[in-house]
N, C-alpha and C positions, 0 to 999 in steps of 0.2 A: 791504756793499761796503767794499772797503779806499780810502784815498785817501792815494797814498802821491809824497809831495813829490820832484820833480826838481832838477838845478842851476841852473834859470829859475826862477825867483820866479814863481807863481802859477800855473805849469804844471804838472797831477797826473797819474799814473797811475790810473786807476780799476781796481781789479779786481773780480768779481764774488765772491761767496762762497756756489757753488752746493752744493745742497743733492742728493742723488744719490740713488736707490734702482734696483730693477729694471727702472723703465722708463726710467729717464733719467736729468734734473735737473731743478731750478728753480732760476732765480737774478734777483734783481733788478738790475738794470742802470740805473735811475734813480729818485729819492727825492727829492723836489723837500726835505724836510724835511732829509734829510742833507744836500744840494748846498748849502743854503742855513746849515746849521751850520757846512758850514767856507767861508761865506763867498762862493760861484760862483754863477754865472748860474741863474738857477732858471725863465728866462722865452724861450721858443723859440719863435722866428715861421716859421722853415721846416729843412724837414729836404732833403736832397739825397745821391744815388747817386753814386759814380763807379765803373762797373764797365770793367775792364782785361782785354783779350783775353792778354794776352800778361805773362811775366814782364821785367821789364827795365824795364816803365813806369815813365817818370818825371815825375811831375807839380810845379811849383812853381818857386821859392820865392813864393807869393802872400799878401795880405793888401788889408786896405781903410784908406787915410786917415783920419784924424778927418774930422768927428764920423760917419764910416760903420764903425766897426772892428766887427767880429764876433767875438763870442766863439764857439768851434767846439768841440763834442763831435764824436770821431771814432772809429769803432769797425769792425773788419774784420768783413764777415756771411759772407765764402768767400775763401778761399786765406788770403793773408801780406802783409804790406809791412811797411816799415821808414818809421816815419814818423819828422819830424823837423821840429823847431821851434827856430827863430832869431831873434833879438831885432835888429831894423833899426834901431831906435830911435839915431838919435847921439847923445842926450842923459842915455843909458841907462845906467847902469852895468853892465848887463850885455850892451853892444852889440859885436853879432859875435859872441856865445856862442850855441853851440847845442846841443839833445839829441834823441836817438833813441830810439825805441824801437820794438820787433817787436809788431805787433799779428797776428793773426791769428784764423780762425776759432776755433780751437782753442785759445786762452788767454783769449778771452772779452773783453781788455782792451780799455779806453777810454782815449782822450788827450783830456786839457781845455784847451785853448790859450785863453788869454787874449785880448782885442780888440790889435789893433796886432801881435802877435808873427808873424813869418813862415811858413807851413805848409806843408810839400810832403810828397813819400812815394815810395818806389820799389818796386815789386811785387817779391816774392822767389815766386810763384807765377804760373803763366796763372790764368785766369777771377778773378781776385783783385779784390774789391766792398768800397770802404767805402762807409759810412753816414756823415752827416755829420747833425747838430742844431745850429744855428744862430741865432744872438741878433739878427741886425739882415738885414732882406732885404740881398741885393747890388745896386750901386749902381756901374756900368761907369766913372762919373766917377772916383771913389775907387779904382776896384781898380790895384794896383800890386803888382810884381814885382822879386825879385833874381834874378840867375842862380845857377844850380843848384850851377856849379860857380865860384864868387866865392871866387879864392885868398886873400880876406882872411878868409870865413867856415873853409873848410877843411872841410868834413865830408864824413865818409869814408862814401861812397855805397858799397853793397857792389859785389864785382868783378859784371860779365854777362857772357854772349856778343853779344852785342848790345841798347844800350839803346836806346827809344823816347822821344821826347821831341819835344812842339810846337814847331812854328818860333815861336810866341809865347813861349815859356819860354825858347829858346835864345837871342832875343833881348833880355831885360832885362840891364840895367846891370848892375854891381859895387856892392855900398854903397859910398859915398863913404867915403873915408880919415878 
């Protein structure tokens, strides 16, 4: 596996570094031994689905309070999305910055988001499924939200024909100034 650093501090790309002959591939996709070389969560209490009918889905911006923060592996098993990870943090130096990146079936990749950092994703596919591994159960007290489209965050969601989006996500706040 590659573990290749973003502009948020302790959020990696994982890629896989599969192995191919005529009938396929093989590739590993988690090594508690590497995850814990360069330092990440090596310890997973629950894993969860989110599979999306339609392209345009837009889930987020969500996360969990102290002391409930979850650290999240998130990897596409079918279609595409664009995920993205935002720092809510006020006291953060890198508060209000955020990164993207295209997971999809077919690049194999994983996103490691750190406990506290903000996570949502927008499908660029129908039937499009991520997988989600997960460090702390969730905890409805702590869960907490920014809106998706918070003009202080700025992230450029790709264009749709129509996007889908919970009246729960349309309704969180702005980060605070």
């Amino acid at each position: 596996m590659r573990f290749l650093s973003t502009e948020l501090p302790g959020v990696f790309v994982i890629e896989p570094e599969p192995r191919a002959d005529d009938r396929g591939l093989f590739a590993r996709t988690y090594c508690r031994d590497e995850f814990a070389a360069h330092g990440l969560c090596t310890d997973w209490v629950q894993c969860n689905v989110s599979f999306n009918t339609r392209a345009g889905t837009l889930r987020g911006m969500h996360w969990q309070s102290a002391p409930h923060e979850e650290v999240k592996l998130v990897r596409c098993t079918s279609g595409a999305a664009l995920d993205v990870i935002a720092d809510p943090r006020p006291d953060s130096p890198t508060y209000r910055k955020w990164v993207a990146v295209e997971i999809t079936a077919e690049n194999r990749r994983a996103v490691y988001i750190p406990g506290g950092l903000a996570h949502g994703f927008q499908t660029l596919a129908d039937g499009t499924e991520l997988f989600y591994q997960m460090s702390a159960f969730y905890v409805a007290d702590a869960a907490r939200g920014a809106r998706w489209d918070d003009p202080a965050l700025g992230i450029a969601w790709p264009a749709c024909a129509q996007r889908v989006i919970a009246p729960r996500d349309l309704s969180f706040p702005d980060l605070p100034i």
